[in-house]
MMTF fields as JSON, N, C-alpha, C and O atoms, coordinates in Angstrom:
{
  "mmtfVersion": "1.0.0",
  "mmtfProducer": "UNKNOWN",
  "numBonds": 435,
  "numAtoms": 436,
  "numGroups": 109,
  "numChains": 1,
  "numModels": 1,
  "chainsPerModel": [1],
  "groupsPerChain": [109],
  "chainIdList": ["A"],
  "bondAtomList": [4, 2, 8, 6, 12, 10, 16, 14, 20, 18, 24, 22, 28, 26, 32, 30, 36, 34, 40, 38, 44, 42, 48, 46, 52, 50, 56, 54, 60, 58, 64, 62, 68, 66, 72, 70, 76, 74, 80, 78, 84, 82, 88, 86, 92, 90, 96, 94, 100, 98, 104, 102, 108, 106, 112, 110, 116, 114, 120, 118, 124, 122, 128, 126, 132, 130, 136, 134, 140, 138, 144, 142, 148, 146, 152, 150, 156, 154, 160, 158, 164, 162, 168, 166, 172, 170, 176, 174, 180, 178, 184, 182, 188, 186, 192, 190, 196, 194, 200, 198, 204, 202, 208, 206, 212, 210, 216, 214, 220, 218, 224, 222, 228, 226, 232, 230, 236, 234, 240, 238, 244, 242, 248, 246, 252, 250, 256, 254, 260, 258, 264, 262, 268, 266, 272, 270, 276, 274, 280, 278, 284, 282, 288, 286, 292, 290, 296, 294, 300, 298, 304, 302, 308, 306, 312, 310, 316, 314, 320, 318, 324, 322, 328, 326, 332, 330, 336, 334, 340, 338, 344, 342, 348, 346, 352, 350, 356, 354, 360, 358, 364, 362, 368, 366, 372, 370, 376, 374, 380, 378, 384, 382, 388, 386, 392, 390, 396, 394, 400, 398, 404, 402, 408, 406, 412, 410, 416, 414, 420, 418, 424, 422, 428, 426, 432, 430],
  "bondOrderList": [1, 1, 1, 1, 1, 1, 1, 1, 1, 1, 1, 1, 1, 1, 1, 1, 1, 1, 1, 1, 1, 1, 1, 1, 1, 1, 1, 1, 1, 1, 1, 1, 1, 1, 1, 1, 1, 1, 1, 1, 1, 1, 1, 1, 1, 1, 1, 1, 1, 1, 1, 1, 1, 1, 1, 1, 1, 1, 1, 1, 1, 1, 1, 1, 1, 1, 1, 1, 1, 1, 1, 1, 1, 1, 1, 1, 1, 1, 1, 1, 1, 1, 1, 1, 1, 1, 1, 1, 1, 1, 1, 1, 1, 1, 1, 1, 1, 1, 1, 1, 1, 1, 1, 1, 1, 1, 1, 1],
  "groupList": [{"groupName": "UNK", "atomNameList": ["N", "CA", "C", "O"], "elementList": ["N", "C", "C", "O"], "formalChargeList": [0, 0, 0, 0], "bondAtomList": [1, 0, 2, 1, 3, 2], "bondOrderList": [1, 1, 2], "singleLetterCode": "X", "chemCompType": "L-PEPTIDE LINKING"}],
  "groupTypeList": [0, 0, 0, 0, 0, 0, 0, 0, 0, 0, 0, 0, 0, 0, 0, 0, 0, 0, 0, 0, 0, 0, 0, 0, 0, 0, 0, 0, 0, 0, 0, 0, 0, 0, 0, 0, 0, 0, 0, 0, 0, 0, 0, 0, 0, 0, 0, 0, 0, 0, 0, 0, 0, 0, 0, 0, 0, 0, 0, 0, 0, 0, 0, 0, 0, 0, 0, 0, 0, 0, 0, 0, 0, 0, 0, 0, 0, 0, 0, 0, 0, 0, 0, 0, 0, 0, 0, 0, 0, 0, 0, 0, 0, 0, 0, 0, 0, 0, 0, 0, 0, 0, 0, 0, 0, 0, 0, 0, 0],
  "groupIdList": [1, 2, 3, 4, 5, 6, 7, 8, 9, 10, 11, 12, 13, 14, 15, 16, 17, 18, 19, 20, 21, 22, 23, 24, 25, 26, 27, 28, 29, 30, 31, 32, 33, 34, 35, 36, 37, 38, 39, 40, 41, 42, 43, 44, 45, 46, 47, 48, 49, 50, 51, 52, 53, 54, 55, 56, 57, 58, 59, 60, 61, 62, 63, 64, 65, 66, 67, 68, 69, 70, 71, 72, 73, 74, 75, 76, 77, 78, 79, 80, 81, 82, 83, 84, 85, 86, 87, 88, 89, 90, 91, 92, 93, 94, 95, 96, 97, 98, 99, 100, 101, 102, 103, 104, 105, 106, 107, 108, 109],
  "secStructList": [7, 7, 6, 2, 2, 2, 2, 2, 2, 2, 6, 6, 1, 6, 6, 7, 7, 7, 5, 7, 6, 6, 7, 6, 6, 3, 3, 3, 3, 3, 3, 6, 6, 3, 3, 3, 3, 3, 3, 3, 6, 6, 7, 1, 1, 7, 3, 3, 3, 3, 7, 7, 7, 1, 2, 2, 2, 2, 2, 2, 2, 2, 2, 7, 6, 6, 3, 3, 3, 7, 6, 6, 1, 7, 6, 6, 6, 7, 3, 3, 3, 3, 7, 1, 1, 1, 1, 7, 1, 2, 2, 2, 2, 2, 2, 2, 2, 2, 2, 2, 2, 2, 6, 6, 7, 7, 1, 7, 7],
  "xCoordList": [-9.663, -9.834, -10.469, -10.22, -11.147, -11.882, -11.924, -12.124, -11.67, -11.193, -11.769, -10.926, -12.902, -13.188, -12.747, -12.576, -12.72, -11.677, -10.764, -10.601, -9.765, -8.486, -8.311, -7.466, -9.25, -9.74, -9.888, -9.287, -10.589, -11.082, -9.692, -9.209, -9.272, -7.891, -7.047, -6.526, -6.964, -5.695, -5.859, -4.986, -7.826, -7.887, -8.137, -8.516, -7.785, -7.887, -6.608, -6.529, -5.468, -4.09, -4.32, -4.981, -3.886, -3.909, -3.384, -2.391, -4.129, -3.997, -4.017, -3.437, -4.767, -4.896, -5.615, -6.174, -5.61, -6.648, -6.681, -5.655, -7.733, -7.943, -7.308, -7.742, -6.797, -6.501, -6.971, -7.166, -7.035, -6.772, -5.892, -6.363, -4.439, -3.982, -3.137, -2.08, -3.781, -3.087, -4.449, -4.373, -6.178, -7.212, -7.791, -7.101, -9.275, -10.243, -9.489, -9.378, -8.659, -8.293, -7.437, -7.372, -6.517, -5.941, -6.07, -5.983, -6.387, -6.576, -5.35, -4.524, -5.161, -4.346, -4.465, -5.296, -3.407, -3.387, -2.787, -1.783, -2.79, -1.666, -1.194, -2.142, -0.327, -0.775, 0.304, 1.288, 0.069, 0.907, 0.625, -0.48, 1.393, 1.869, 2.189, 2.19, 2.454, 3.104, 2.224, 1.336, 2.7, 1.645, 2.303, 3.48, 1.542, 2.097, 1.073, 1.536, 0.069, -0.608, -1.518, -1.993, -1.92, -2.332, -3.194, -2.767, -4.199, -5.132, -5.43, -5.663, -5.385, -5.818, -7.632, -8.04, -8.484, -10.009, -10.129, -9.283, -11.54, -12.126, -11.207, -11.69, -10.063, -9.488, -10.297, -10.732, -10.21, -10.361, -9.435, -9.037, -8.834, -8.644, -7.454, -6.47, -7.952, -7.514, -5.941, -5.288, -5.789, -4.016, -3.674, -3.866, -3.172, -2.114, -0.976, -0.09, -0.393, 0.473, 1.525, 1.283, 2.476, 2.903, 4.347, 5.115, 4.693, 5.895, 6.376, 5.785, 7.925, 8.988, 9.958, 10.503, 10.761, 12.189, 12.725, 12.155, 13.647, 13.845, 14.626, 14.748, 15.499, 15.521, 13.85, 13.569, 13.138, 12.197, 11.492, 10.324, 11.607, 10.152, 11.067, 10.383, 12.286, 13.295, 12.375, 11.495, 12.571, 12.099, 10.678, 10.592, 9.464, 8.823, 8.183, 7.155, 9.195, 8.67, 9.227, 8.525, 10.688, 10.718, 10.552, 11.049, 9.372, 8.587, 6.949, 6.465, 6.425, 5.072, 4.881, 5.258, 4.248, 4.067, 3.182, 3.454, 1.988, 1.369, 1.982, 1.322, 3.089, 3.915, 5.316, 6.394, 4.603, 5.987, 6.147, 5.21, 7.556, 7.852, 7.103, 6.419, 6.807, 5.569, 5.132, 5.778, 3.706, 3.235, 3.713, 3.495, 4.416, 4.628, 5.275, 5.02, 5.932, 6.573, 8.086, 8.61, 8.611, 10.299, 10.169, 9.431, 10.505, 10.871, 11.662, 11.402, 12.669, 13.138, 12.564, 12.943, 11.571, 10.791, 9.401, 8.917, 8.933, 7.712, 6.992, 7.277, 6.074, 5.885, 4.291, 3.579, 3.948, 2.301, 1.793, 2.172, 0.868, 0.356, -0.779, -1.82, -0.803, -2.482, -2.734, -2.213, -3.93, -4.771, -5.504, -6.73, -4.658, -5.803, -5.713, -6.348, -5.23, -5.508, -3.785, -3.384, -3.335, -2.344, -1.298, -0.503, -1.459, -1.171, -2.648, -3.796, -2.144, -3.188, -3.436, -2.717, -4.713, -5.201, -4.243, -3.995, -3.819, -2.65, -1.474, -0.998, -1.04, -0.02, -0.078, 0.9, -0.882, -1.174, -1.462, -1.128, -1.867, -2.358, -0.63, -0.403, 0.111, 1.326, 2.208, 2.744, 2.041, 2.558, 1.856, 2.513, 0.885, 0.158, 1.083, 1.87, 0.732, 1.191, 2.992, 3.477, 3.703, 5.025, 5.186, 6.32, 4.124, 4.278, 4.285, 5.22, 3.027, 2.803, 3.66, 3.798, 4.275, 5.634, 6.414, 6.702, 6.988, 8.257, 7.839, 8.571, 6.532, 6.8, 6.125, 5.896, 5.357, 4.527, 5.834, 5.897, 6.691, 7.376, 7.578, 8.53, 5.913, 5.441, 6.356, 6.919, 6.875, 7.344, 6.662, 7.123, 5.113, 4.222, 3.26, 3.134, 2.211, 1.001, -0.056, -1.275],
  "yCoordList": [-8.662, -7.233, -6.971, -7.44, -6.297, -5.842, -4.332, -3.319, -4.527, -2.938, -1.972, -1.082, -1.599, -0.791, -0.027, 1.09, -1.491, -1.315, -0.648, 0.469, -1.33, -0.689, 0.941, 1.682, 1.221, 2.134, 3.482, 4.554, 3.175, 4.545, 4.393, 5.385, 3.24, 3.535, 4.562, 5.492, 4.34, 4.905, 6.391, 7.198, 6.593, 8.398, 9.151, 10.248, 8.146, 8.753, 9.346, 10.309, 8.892, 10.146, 11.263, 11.267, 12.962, 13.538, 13.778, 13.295, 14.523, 15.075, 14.516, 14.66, 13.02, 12.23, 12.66, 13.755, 11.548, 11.934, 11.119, 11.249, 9.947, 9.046, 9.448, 10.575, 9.168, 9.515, 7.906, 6.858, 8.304, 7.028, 7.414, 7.496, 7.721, 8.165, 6.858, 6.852, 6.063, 4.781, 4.039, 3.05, 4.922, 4.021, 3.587, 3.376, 3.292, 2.562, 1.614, 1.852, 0.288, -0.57, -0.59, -1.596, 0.783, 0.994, 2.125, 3.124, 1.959, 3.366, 3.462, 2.559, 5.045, 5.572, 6.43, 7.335, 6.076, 6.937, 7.879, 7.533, 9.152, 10.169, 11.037, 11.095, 11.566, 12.536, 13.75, 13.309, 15.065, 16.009, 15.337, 14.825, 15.315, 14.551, 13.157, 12.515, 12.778, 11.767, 10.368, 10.363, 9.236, 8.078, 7.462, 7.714, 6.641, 5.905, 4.682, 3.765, 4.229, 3.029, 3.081, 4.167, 1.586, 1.524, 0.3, -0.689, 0.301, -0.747, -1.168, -0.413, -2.991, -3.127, -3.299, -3.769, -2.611, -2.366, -3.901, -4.52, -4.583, -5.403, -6.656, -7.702, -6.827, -8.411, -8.634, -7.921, -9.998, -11.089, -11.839, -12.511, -11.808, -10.777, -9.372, -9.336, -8.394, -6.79, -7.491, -8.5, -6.417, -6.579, -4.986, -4.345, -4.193, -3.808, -3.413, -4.17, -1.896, -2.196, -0.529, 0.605, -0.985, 0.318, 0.489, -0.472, 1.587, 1.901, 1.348, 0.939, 1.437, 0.48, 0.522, -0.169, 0.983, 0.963, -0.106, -1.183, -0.109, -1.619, -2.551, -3.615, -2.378, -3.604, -4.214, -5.413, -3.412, -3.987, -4.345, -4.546, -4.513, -4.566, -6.439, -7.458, -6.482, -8.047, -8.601, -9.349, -8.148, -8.84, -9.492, -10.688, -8.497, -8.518, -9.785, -10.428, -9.96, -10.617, -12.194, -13.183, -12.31, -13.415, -14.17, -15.279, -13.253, -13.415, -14.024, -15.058, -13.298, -13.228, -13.943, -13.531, -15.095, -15.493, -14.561, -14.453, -13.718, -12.905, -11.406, -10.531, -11.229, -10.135, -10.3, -10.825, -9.38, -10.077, -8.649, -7.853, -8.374, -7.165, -6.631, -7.373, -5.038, -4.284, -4.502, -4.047, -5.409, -5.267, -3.827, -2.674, -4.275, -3.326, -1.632, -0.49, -1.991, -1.177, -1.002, -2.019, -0.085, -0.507, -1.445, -1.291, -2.067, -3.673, -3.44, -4.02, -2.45, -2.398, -1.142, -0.842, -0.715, 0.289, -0.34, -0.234, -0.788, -1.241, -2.541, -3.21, -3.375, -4.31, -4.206, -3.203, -5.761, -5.659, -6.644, -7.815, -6.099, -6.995, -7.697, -7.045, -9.076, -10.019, -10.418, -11.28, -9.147, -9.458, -10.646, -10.702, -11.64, -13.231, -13.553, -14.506, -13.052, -13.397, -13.536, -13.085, -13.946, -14.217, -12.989, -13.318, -11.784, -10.478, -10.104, -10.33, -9.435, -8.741, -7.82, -7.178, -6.989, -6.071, -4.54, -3.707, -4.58, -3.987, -3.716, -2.609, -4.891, -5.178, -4.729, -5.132, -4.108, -3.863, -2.583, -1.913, -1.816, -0.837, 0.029, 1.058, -0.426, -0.388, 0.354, 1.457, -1.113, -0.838, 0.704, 1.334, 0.895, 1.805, 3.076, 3.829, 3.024, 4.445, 4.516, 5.639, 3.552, 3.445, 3.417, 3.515, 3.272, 4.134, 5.841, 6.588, 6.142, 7.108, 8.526, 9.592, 7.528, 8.854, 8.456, 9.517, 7.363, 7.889, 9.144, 9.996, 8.977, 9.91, 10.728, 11.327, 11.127, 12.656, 13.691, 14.862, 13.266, 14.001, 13.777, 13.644, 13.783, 13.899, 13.268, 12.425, 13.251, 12.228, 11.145, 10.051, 11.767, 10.947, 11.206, 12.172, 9.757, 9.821, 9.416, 9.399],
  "zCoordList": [4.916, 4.735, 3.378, 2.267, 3.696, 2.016, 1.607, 2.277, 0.292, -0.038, 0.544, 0.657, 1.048, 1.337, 3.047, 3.536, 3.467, 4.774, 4.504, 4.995, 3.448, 3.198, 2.969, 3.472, 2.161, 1.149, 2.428, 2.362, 3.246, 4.007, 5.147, 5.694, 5.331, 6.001, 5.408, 6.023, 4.276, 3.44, 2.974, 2.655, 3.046, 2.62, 4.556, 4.966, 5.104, 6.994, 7.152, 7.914, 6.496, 5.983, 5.613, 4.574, 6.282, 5.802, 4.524, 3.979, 4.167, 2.301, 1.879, 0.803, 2.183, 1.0, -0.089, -0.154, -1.219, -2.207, -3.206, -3.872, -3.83, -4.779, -6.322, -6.561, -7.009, -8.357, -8.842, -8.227, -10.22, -11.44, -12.468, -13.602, -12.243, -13.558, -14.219, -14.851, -13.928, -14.987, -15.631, -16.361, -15.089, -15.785, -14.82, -13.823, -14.76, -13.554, -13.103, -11.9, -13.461, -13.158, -12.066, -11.359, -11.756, -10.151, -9.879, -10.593, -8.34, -7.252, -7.048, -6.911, -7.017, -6.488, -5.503, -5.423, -4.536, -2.876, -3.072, -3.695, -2.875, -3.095, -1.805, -1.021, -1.431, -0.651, -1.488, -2.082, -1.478, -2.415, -3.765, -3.946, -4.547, -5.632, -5.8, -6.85, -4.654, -4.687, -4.2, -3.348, -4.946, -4.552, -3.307, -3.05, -2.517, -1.145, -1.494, -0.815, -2.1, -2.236, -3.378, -3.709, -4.26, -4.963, -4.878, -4.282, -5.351, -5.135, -6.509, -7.454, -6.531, -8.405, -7.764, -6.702, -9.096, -8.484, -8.788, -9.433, -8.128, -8.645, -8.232, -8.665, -7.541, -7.29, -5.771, -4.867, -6.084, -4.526, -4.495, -5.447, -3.044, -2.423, -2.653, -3.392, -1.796, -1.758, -2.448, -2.182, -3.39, -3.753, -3.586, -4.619, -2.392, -2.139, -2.449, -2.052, -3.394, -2.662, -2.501, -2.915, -1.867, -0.952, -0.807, -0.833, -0.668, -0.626, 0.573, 1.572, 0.188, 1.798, 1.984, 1.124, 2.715, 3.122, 2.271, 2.449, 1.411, 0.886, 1.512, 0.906, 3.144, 4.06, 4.609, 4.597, 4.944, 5.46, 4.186, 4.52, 2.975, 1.996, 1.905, 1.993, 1.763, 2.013, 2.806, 2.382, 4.451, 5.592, 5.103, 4.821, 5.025, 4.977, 3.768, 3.979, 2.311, 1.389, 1.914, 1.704, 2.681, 3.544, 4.295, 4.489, 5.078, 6.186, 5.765, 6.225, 4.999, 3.975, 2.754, 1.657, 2.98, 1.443, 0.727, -0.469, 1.242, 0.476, 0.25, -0.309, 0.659, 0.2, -0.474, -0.194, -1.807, -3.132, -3.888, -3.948, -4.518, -4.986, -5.615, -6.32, -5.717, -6.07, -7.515, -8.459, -7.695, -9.308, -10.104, -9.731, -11.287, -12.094, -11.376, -11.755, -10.536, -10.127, -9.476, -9.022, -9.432, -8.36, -7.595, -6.623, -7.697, -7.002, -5.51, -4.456, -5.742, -4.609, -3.327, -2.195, -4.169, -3.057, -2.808, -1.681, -3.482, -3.471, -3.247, -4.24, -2.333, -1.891, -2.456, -2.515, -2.895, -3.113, -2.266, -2.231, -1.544, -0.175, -0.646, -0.72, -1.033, -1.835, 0.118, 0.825, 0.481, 1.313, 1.645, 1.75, 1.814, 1.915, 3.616, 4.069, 4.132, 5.788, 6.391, 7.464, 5.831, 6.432, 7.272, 8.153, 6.874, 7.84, 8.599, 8.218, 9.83, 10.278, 10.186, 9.421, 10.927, 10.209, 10.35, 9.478, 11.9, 12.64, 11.861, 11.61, 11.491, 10.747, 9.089, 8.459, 8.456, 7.065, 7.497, 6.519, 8.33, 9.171, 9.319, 8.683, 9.973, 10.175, 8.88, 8.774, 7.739, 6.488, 5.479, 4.65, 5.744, 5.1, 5.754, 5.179, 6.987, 7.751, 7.364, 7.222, 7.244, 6.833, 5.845, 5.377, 5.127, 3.368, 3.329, 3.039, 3.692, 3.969, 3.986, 3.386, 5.449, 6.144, 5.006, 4.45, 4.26, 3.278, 2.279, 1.775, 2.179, 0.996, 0.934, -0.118, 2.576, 2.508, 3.297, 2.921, 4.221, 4.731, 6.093, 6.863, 6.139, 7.764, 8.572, 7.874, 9.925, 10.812, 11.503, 11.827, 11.738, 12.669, 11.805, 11.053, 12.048, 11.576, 12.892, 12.722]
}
């Protein structure tokens, strides 16, 4: 997956909207106020990463060698996904939209 894949996935959420308020170096996903994904610019491969139920962000880092507690962030909400193949595209697709709903409100996306 390459950022830009990721990238137009993540503003296809309503109300989304790009910020940089930590500096060019990470995108920020927002929807309202609030962030649901962050992208560091410029890595190979895509690093990811997104809010999570914190039973499933467990599952998920036990399950995933490329998913490990969120860079520089709550550890127990946050998961950073290093895009190297080993999830699918469905499956990262999934995680985005289940970021999303925690923290826009919405029920369905």
């Amino acid at each position: 997956m390459d950022h830009k894949t990721v990238e137009e996935y993540l503003l296809s959420m309503p109300n989304t909207r790009l910020d940089y308020p930590f500096g060019k170096d990470v995108a920020v996903y927002k929807t309202g106020d609030k962030m649901f994904a962050l992208i560091s610019e410029g890595k190979e491969p895509v690093q990811l990463s997104l809010k999570c139920d914190p039973a499933l962000a467990i599952v998920l880092r036990e399950k995933y060698d490329e998913v490990m507690p969120g860079y520089h962030l709550n550890k127990k909400h946050w998961n950073t996904l290093v895009l190297a193949g080993q999830m699918q595209w469905p499956e990262v697709q999934d995680l985005i939209r289940h970021s999303y709903l925690l923290v826009s409100g919405v029920s369905t996306v």
